[in-house]
C-alpha positions in Angstrom: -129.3 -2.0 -73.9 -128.5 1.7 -73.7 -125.1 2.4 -72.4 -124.6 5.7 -70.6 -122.2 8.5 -72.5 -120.2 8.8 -69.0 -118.7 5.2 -70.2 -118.5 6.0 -73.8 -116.8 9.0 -72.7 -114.7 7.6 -69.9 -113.3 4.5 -72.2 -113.4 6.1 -75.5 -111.2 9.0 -73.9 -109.0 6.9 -71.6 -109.5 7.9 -68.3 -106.6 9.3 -66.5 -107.7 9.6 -63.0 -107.2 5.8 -61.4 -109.4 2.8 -60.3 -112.4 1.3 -62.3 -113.1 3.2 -65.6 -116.7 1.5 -66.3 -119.9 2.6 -65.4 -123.5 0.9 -65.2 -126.1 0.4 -68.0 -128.6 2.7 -66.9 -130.6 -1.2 -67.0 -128.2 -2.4 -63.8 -126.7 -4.6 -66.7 -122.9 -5.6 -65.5 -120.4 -3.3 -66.1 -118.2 -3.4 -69.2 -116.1 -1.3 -71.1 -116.9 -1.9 -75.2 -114.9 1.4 -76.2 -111.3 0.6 -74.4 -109.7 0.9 -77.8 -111.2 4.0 -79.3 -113.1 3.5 -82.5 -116.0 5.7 -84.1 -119.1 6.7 -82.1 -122.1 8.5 -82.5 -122.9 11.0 -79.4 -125.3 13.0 -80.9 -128.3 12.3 -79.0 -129.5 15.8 -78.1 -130.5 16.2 -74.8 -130.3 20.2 -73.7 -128.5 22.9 -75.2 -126.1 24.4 -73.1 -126.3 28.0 -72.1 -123.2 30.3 -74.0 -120.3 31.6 -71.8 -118.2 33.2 -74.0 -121.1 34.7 -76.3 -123.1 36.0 -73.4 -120.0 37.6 -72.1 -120.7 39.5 -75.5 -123.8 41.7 -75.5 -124.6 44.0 -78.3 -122.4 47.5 -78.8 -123.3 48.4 -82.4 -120.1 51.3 -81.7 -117.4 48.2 -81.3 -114.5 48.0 -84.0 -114.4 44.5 -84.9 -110.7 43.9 -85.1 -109.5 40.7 -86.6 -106.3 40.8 -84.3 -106.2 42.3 -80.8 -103.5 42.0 -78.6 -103.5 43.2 -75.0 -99.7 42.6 -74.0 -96.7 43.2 -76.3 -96.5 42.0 -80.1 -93.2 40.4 -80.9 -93.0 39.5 -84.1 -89.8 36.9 -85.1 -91.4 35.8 -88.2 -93.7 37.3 -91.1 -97.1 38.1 -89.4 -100.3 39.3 -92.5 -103.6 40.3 -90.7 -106.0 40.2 -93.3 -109.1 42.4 -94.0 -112.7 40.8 -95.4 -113.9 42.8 -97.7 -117.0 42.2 -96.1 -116.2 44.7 -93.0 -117.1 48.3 -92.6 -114.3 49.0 -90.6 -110.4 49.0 -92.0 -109.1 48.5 -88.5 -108.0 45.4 -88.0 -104.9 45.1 -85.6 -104.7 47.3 -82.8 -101.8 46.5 -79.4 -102.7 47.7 -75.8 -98.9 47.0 -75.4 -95.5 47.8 -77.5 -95.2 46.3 -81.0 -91.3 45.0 -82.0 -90.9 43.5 -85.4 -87.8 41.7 -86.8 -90.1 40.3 -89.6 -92.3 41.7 -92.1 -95.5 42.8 -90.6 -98.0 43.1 -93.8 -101.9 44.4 -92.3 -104.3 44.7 -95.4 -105.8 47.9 -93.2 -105.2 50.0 -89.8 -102.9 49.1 -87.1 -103.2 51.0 -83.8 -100.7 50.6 -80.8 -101.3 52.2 -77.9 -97.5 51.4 -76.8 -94.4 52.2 -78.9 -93.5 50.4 -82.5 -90.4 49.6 -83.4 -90.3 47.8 -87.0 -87.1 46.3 -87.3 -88.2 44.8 -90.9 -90.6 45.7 -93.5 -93.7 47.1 -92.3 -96.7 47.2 -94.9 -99.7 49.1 -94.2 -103.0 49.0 -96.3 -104.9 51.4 -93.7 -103.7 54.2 -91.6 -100.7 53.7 -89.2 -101.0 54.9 -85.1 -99.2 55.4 -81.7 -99.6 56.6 -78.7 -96.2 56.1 -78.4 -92.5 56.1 -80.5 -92.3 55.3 -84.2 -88.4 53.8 -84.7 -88.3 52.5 -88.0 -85.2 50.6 -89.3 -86.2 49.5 -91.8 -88.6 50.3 -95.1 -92.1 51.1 -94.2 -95.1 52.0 -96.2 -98.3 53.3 -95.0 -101.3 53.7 -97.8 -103.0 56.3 -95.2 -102.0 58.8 -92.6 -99.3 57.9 -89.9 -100.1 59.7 -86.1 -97.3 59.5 -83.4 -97.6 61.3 -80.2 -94.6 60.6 -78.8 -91.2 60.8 -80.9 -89.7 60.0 -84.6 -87.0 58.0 -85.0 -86.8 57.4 -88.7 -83.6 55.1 -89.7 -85.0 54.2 -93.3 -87.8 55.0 -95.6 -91.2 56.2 -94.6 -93.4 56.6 -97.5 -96.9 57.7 -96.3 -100.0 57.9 -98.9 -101.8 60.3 -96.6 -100.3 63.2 -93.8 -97.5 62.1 -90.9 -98.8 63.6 -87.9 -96.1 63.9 -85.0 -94.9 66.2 -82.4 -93.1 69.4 -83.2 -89.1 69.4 -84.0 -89.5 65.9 -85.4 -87.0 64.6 -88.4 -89.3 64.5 -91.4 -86.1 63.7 -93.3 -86.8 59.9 -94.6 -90.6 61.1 -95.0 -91.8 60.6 -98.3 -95.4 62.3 -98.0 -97.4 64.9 -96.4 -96.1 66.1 -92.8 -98.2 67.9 -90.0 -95.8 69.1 -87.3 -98.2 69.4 -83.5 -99.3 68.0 -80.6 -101.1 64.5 -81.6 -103.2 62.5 -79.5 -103.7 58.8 -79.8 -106.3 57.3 -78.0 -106.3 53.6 -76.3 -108.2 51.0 -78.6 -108.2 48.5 -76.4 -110.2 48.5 -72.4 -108.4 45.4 -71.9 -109.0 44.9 -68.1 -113.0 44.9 -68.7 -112.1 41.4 -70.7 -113.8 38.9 -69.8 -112.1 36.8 -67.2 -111.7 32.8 -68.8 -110.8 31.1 -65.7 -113.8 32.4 -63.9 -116.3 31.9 -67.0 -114.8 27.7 -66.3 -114.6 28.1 -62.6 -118.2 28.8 -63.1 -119.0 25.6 -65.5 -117.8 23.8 -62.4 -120.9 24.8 -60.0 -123.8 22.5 -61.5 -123.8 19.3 -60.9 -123.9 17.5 -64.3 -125.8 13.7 -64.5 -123.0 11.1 -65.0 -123.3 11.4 -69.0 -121.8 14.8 -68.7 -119.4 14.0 -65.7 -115.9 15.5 -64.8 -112.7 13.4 -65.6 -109.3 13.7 -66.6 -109.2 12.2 -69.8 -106.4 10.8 -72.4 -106.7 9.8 -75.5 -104.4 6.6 -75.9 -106.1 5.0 -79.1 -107.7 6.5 -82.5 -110.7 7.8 -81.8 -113.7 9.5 -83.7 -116.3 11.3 -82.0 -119.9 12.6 -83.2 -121.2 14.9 -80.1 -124.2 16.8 -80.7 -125.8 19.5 -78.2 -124.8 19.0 -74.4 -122.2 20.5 -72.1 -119.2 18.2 -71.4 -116.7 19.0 -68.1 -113.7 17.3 -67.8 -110.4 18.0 -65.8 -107.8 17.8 -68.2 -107.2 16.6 -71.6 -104.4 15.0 -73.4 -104.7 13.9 -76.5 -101.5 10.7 -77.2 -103.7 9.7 -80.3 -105.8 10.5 -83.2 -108.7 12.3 -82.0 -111.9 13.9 -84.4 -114.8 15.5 -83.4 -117.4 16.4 -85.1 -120.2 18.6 -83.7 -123.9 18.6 -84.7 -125.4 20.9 -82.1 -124.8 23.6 -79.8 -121.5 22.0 -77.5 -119.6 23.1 -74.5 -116.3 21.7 -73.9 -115.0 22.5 -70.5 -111.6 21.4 -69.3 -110.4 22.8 -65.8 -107.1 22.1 -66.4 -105.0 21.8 -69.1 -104.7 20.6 -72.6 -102.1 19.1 -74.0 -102.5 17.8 -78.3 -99.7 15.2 -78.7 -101.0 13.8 -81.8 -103.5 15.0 -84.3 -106.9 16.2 -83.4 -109.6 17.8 -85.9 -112.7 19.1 -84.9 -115.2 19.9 -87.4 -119.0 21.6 -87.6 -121.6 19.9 -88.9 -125.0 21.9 -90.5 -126.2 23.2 -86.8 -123.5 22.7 -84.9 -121.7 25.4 -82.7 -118.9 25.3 -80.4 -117.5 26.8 -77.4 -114.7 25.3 -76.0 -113.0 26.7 -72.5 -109.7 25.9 -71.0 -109.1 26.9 -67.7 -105.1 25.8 -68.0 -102.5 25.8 -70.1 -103.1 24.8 -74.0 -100.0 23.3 -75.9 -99.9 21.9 -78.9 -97.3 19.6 -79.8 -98.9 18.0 -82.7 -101.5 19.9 -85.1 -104.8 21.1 -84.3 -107.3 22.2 -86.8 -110.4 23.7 -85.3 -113.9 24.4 -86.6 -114.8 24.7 -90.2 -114.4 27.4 -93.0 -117.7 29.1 -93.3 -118.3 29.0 -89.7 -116.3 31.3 -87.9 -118.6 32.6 -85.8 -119.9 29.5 -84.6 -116.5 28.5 -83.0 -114.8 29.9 -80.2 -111.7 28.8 -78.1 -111.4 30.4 -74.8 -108.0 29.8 -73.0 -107.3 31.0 -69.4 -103.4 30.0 -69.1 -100.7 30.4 -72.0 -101.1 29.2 -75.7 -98.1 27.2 -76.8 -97.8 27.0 -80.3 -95.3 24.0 -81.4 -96.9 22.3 -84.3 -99.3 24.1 -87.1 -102.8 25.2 -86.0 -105.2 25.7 -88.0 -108.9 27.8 -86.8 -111.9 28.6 -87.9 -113.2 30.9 -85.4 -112.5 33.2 -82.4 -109.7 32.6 -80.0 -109.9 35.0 -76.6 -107.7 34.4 -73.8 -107.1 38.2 -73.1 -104.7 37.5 -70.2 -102.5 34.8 -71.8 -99.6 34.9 -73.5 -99.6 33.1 -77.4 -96.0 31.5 -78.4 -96.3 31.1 -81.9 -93.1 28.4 -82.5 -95.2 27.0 -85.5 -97.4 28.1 -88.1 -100.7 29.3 -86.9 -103.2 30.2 -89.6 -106.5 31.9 -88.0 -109.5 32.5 -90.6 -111.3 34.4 -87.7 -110.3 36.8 -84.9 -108.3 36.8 -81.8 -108.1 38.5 -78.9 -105.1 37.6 -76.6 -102.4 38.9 -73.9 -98.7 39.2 -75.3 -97.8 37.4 -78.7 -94.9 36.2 -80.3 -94.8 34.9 -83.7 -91.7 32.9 -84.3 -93.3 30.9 -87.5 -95.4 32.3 -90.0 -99.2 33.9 -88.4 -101.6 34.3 -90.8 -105.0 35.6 -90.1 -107.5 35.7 -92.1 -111.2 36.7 -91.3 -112.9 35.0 -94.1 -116.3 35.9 -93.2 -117.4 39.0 -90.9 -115.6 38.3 -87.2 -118.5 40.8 -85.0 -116.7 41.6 -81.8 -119.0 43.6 -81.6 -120.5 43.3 -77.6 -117.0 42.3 -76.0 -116.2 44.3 -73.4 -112.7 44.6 -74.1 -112.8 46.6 -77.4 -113.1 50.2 -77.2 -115.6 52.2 -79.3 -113.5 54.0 -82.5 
């Protein structure tokens, strides 16, 4: 007797959505429900592999810069934030801000860090690379820059700038607190980011929702309310929302889609690993929070994970990814350790806990239509 993944999925899950949770054996046997109380189960059966959103949204443009962190909005940094270089890269950019950039914590980038919007480093600021803005430079506090620093607007310089390269900025600046080269002129900096050509999240799920799906694949609101350990392998699943009240694992063995309309919500711990083979995209169309941890794809596979979020990131309890997060119009609250061996490519952050990110292996963003050619 085969029973269908609709029921696996409905009872393993714990359907949220009312009325009669079971569904037929494709055999007309009676309806039960043999996963009401979670367990392990094996849903790798391969049926067809679903077509990439994210990815596709991605076409080749050898000219991209492949930044490990991009940030459309405002970076507010509350707490130390590292961005990380692989030494693997032929580019040394790897943070650039369409928006301002505020620190009140040590900012360390092991290479460039462009801002199209004003800087002002309250704390320690650490630069492997060169340093750029198309706006002010207030520094109150020590920074060091290994390259050459280029402001086009104005200097404010309230501590130490030591600069291994020149300090380009406008003329009449104080070059007082420079330590380094200085190149009084007019400076342009150009924008790094074409952040409104991102992709658009909510309508890469809205349209998920237009094919019908067989009732293996069908749409639910789903909670997890036992411990549960899933094996999925290639297929597309749609659901409305997810919440996740109990131990949750996945692991993937094929090429998976994960769609959720709504939103997510992780209230216990959930890990999703990547088998030999296995790829994942994953595409919120809500709100993600996490208020329990999250670790996400596998080290060694960064660019077979992505997590696509259309409403705001909310960061409460450690995250852990392996992969690519993009939700270029949301806004990440980082209240908790978020450690990132991949890229990302978001709206405004805040990073009130420690932010590491660290692309372990080559992140290509190359192809997506919100990064700029250098």
């Amino acid at each position: 007797m085969r029973t269908s993944l609709a029921l696996v999925l409905l009872a393993t899950l714990g359907v949220a959505c009312g009325g009669d949770s079971s569904a037929a054996d494709s055999d007309d046997s009676p309806r039960v429900d043999p996963f009401e109380r979670g367990g392990v189960h094996d849903l790798s059966a391969c049926a067809a592999a679903p077509e990439p959103a994210i990815s596709a949204a991605c076409a080749a443009e050898p000219t991209a810069v492949p930044y490990a962190l991009a940030v459309c909005g405002a970076l507010r940094g509350d707490n130390t934030l590292t961005v990380e270089r692989t030494s693997a890269s032929e580019y040394d950019a790897v943070l650039a801000v369409d928006g301002t950039s505020t620190t009140s914590a040590p900012l360390v980038v092991r290479g460039s860090f462009t801002s199209f919007g004003a800087i002002d480093a309250r704390n320690t600021l650490t630069i492997d690379g060169s340093l750029s803005t198309a706006g002010s430079l207030t520094t109150s506090a020590p920074v060091q820059v290994a390259g050459d620093v280029s402001v086009a607007s104005s200097i404010d310089l309230r501590n130490s700038l030591s600069v291994g390269g020149t300090l380009r900025a406008p003329e009449g600046s104080d070059v007082s607190n420079v330590a380094g080269e200085t190149a009084l002129g007019p400076v342009v900096v150009d924008r790094a980011l074409a952040c409104e050509s991102a992709a658009n999240v909510a309508a890469l799920v809205a349209a998920q929702g237009r094919e019908p799906l067989d009732e293996d694949h069908d749409r639910r609101a789903v909670r997890i309310s036992q411990p549960t350990d899933l094996t999925l392998g290639c297929g597309r699943y749609r659901f409305d929302s997810l919440e996740v009240d109990n131990t949750l694992r996945l692991r993937v063995t094929g090429p998976t889609m994960i769609v959720v309309a709504g939103n997510v919500r992780i209230a216990s711990p959930m890990v999703v690993t990547l088998e030999p083979g296995g790829s994942l995209e994953w595409l919120v169309g809500g709100r993600l929070d996490l208020d329990n941890t999250l670790e996400l794809g596998s080290p060694g596979r960064e660019q077979a994970t992505w997590l696509a979020v259309a409403g705001d990131v909310r960061i409460a309890s450690p995250f852990r990814l392996w992969g690519r997060l993009f939700a270029p119009r949301s806004s990440i609250s980082g209240d908790n350790t978020f450690d990132l061996h991949g890229g990302a490519y978001v709206g405004a952050l805040r990073v009130a806990a420690p932010m590491q990110v660290e692309p372990s292996a080559p992140v290509d963003l190359r192809g997506c239509s919100f990064v700029a050619s250098p």
